[in-house]
C-alpha positions as CSV (number, residue, x, y, z in Angstrom):
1,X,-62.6,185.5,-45.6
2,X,-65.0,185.5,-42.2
3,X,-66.6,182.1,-41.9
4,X,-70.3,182.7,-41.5
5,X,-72.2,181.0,-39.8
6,X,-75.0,179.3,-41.6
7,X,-78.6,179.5,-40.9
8,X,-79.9,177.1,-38.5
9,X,-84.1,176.2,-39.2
10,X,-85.7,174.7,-36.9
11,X,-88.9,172.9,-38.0
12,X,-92.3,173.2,-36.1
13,X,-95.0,171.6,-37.1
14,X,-98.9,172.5,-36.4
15,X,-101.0,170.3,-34.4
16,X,-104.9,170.4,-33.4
17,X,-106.9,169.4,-30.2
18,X,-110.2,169.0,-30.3
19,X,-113.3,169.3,-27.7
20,X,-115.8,168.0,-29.8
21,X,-116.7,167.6,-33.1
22,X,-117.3,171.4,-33.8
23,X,-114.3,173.3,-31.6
24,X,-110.7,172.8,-31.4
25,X,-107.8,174.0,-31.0
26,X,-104.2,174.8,-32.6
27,X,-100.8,174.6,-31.6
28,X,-97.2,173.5,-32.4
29,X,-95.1,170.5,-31.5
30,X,-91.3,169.5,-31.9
31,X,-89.5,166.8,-32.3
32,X,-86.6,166.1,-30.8
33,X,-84.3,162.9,-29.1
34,X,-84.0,163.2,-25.0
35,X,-80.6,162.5,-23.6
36,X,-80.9,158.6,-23.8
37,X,-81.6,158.8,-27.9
38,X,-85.1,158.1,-27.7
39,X,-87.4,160.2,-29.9
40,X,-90.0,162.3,-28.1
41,X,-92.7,165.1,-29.3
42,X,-93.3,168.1,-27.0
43,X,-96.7,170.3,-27.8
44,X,-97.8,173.3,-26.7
45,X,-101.4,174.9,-27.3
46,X,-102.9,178.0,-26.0
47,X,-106.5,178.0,-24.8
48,X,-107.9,181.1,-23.9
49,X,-105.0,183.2,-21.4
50,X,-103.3,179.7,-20.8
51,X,-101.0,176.9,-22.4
52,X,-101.4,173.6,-22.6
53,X,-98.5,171.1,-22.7
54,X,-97.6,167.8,-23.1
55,X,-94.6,165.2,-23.9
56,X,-95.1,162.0,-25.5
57,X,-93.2,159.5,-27.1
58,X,-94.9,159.4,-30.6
59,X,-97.8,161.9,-31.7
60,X,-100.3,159.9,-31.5
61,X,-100.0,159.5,-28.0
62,X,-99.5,162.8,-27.8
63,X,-102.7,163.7,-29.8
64,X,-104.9,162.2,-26.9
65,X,-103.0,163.8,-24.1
66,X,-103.7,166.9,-25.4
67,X,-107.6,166.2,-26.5
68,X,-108.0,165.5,-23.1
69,X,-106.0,168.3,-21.6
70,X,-107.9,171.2,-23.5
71,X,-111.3,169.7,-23.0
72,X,-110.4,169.6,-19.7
73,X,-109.3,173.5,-19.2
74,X,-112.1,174.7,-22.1
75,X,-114.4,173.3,-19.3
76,X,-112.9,174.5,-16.3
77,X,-112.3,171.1,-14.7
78,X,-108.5,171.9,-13.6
């Protein structure tokens, strides 16, 4: 009998930016440990033609590194 290999899932979870009250944006983060064991959260989110991404240590901080990111492409100010 062939040992098969089993299916590996990887989870991705959705996340939102937002601009202001009436327009955000969607995008997906993982979790994962770096190389010293500590946990960190990378997110990526597309606005228009480009991406957006950040790393953070928790989500939350993550969260306002990417509100201010996209307000800061939506409104052409990098």
């Amino acid at each position: 009998m062939k040992d098969r290999k089993k299916d590996r899932f990887e989870i991705t979870e959705l996340f939102m930016a937002q601009v202001n009250k009436d327009l955000c944006f969607y995008g997906t983060i993982k979790r994962f440990t770096d190389s010293d064991g500590n946990p960190t959260v990378f997110g990526r989110i597309k606005v228009g033609d480009v991406y957006v991404c950040a790393q953070a240590a928790d989500q939350f901080e993550l969260g306002i590194k990417l509100d201010q990111l996209v307000t800061m492409v939506y409104y052409g100010l990098i």
